[in-house]
KESE-690384 format. One record per residue (C-alpha): residue in three letters; x negated, y negated, z negated. Coordinates in steps of 0.1 Angstrom, whole numbers, plus 5000, padded with zeros to 4 digits. Layout:
// KESE-690384
[rec Ala,[X,Y,Z]]
...
***
This chain:
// KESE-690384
[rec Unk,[1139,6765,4997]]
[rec Unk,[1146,6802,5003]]
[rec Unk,[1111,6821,5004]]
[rec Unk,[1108,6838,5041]]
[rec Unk,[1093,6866,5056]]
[rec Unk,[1066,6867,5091]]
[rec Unk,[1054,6889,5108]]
[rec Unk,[1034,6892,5139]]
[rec Unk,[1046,6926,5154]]
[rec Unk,[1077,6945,5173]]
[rec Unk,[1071,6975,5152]]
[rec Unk,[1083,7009,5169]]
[rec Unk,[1091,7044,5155]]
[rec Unk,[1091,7074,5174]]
[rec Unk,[1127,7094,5156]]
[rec Unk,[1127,7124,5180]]
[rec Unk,[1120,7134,5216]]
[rec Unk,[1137,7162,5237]]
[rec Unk,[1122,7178,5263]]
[rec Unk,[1091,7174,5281]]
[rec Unk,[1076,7174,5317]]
[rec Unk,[1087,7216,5320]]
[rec Unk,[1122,7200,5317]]
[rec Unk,[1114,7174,5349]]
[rec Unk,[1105,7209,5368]]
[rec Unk,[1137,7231,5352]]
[rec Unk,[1162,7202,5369]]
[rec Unk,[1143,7198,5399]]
[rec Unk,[1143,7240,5406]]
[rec Unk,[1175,7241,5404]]
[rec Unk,[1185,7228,5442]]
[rec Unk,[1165,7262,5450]]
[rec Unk,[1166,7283,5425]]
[rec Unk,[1201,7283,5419]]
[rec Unk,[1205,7299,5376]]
[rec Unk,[1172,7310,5382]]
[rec Unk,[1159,7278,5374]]
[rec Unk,[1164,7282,5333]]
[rec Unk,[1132,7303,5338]]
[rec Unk,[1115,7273,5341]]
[rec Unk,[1126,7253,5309]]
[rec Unk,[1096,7266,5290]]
[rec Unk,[1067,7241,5283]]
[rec Unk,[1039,7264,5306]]
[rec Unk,[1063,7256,5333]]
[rec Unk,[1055,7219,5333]]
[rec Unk,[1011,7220,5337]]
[rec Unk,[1021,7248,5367]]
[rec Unk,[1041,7226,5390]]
[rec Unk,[1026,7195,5381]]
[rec Unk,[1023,7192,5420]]
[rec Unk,[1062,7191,5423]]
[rec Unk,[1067,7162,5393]]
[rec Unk,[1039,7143,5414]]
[rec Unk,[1062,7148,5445]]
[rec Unk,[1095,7138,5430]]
[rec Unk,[1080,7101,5416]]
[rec Unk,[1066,7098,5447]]
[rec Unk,[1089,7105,5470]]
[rec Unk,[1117,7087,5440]]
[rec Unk,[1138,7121,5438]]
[rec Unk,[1150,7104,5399]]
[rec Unk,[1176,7128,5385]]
[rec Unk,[1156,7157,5369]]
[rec Unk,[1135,7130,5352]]
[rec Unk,[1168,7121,5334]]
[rec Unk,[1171,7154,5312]]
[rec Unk,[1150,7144,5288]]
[rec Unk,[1151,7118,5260]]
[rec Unk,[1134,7097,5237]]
[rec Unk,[1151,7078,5206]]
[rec Unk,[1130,7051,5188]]
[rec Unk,[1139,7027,5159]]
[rec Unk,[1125,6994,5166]]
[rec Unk,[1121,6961,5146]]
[rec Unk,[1118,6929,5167]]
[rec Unk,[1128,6893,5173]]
[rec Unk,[1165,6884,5183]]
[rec Unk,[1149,6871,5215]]
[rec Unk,[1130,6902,5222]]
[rec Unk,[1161,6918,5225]]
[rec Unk,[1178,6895,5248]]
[rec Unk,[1153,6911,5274]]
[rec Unk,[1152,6944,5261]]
[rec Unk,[1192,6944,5262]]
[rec Unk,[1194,6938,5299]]
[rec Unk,[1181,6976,5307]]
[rec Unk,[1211,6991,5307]]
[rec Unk,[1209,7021,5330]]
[rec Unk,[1200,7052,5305]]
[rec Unk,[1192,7034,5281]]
[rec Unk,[1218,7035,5241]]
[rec Unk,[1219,7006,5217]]
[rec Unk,[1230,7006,5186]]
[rec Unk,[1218,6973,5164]]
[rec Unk,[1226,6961,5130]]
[rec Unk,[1253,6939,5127]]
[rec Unk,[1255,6904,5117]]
[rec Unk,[1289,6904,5111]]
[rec Unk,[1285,6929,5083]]
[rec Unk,[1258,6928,5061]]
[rec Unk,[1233,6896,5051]]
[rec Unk,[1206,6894,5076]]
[rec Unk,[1172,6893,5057]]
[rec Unk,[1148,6865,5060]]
[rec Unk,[1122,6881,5085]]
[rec Unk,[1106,6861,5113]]
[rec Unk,[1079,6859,5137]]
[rec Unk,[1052,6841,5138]]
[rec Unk,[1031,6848,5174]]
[rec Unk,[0994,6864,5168]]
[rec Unk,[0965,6841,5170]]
[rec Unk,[0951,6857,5204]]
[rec Unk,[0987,6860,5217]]
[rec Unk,[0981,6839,5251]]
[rec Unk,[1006,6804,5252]]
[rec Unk,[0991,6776,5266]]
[rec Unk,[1002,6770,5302]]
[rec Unk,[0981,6773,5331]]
[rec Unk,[0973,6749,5361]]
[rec Unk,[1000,6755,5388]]
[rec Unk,[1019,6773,5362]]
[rec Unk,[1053,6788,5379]]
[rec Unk,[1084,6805,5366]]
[rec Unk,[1085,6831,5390]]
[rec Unk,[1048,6842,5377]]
[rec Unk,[1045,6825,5343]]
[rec Unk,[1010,6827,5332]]
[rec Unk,[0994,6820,5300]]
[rec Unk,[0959,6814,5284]]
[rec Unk,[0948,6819,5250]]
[rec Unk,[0950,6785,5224]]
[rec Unk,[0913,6772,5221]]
[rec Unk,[0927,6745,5196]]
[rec Unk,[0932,6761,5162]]
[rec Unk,[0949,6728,5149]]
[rec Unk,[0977,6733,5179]]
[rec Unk,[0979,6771,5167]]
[rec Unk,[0984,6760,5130]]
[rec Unk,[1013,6735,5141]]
[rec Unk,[1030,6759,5161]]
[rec Unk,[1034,6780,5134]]
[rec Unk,[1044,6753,5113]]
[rec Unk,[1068,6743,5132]]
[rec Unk,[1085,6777,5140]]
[rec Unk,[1082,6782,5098]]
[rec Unk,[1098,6754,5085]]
[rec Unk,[1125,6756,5110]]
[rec Unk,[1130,6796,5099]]
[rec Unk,[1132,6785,5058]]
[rec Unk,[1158,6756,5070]]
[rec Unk,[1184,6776,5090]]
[rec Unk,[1181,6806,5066]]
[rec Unk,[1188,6783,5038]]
[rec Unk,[1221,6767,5056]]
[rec Unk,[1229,6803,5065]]
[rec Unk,[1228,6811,5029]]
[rec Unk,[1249,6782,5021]]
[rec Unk,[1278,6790,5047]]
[rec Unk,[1278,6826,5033]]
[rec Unk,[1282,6809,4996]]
[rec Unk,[1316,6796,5010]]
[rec Unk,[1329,6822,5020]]
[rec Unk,[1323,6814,5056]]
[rec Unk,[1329,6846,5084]]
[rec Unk,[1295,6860,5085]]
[rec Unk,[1300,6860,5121]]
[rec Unk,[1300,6818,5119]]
[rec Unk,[1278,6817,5089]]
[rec Unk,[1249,6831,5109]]
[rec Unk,[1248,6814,5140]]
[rec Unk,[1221,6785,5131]]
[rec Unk,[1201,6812,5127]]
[rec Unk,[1170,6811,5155]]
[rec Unk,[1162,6835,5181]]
[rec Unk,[1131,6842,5161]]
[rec Unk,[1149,6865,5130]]
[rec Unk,[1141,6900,5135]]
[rec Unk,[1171,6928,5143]]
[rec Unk,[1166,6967,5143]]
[rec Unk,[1179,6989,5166]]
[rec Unk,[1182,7027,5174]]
[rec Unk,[1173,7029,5210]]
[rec Unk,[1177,7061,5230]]
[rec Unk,[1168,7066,5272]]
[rec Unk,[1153,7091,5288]]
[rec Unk,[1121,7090,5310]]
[rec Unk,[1136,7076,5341]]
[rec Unk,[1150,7047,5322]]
[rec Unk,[1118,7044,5306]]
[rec Unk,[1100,7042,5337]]
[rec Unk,[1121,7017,5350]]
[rec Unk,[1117,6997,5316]]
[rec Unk,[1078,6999,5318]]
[rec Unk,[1076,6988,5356]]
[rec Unk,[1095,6959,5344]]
[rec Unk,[1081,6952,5307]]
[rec Unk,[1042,6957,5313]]
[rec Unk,[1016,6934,5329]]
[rec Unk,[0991,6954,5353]]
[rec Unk,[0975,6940,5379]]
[rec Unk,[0972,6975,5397]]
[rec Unk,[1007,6982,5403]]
[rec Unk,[1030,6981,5435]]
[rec Unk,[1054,6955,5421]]
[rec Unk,[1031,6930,5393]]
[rec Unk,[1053,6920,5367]]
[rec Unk,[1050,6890,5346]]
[rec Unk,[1071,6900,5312]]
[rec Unk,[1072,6884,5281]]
[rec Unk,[1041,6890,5255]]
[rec Unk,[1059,6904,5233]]
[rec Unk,[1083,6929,5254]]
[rec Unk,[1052,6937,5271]]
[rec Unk,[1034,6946,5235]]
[rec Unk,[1062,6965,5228]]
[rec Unk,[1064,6986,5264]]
[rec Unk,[1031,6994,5259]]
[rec Unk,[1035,7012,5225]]
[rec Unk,[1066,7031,5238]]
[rec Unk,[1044,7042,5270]]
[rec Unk,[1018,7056,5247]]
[rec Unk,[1042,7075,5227]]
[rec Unk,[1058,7093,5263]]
[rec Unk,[1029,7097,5275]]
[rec Unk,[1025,7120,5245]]
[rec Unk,[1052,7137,5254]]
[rec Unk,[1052,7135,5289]]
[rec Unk,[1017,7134,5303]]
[rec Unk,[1021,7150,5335]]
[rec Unk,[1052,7125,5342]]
[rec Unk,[1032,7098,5329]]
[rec Unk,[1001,7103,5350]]
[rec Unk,[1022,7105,5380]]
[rec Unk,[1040,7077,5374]]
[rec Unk,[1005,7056,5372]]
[rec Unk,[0989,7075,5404]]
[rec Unk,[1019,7061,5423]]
[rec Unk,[1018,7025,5414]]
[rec Unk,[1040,7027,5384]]
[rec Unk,[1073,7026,5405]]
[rec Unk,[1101,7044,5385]]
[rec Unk,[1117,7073,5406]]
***
């Protein structure tokens, strides 16, 4: 049986960033300023006006928030990106292919306090979870999911052996192989992601993603706000509603 791989994590990478909340200010300036407005693409720029970045999330003026940009490599489950994949606006993909080289035996397993028994008057719309008190259930699960991962990989081993397409060979492969992809946006994409992607109680419009899209939307929030903490505070103060 072909020894596999778990893991437990959508692991993120930072590559490089461009920009920063000056840049938010520079596009915004220039409705007034007119060529002017290149005096404010200097990172001071940004802390001066934070009043005016406040203004344009809250009032949803989106464009100068779209001269920036982030690019990450991430690691994560097939079905991770079959959310991730439907933000489309702002957002690049570039994924390795199937087709063209072996995919490697990596899977995931879910975390022991990852929440997944289903509560009373449990609905789709608002899908809500608790925590497995029943280790034996928890053990099973991931069981289950494991000798289903070392089965398919093994048949997808075997159609590769003859010669099969590897664009057939690898389709009884489950949703729960990992895939990485270069992903690039900028912070309006972003924000729209994050309103989407992460669970908080406080905001305008509550979402109810995915664990582990919304484990992975909160590591790219704490790496713009890094970059971007004047946007980023705004963007909370106003109920996390992407400009």
């Amino acid at each position: 049986m072909t020894e596999i791989q778990t893991k437990t994590t959508v692991d993120i990478e930072l590559i490089q960033d461009m920009g920063g909340d000056y840049m938010v200010v520079a596009a915004a300036k220039v409705s007034t300023n007119g060529i002017t407005a290149k005096e404010f693409a200097s990172p001071e720029k940004g802390e001066e006006n934070k009043g005016l970045i406040n203004y344009l999330i809250k009032q949803r003026h989106g464009t100068p928030f779209e001269h920036s940009a982030l690019t990450f490599f991430v690691h994560a489950p097939i079905f991770v990106w079959r959310e991730w994949h439907r933000h489309r606006i702002g957002f690049s993909y570039n994924e390795e292919s199937g087709r063209y080289k072996q995919l490697e035996p990596v899977f995931y397993l879910p975390d022991r306090e990852r929440p997944m028994m289903k509560v009373d008057g449990w609905k789709p719309g608002r899908p809500k979870f608790t925590r497995c008190e029943s280790d034996l259930i928890y053990s099973q699960l991931c069981s289950n999911l494991k000798s289903s991962y070392e089965y398919s990989y093994a048949n997808y081993l075997r159609n590769l052996d003859m010669g099969i397409d590897p664009g057939l060979a690898r389709d009884c492969l489950p949703v729960g192989i990992y895939s990485g992809c270069w992903v690039t946006c900028n912070p309006r994409s972003l924000m729209a992601f994050l309103s989407l992607r992460v669970h908080e109680p406080e905001s305008i419009f509550v979402s109810y993603p995915l664990w582990e899209i919304d484990m992975a939307a909160r590591t790219c929030e704490e790496l713009f706000q890094k970059g971007w903490p004047i946007t980023h505070k705004a963007f909370i103060e106003n109920g996390r509603v992407a400009p």
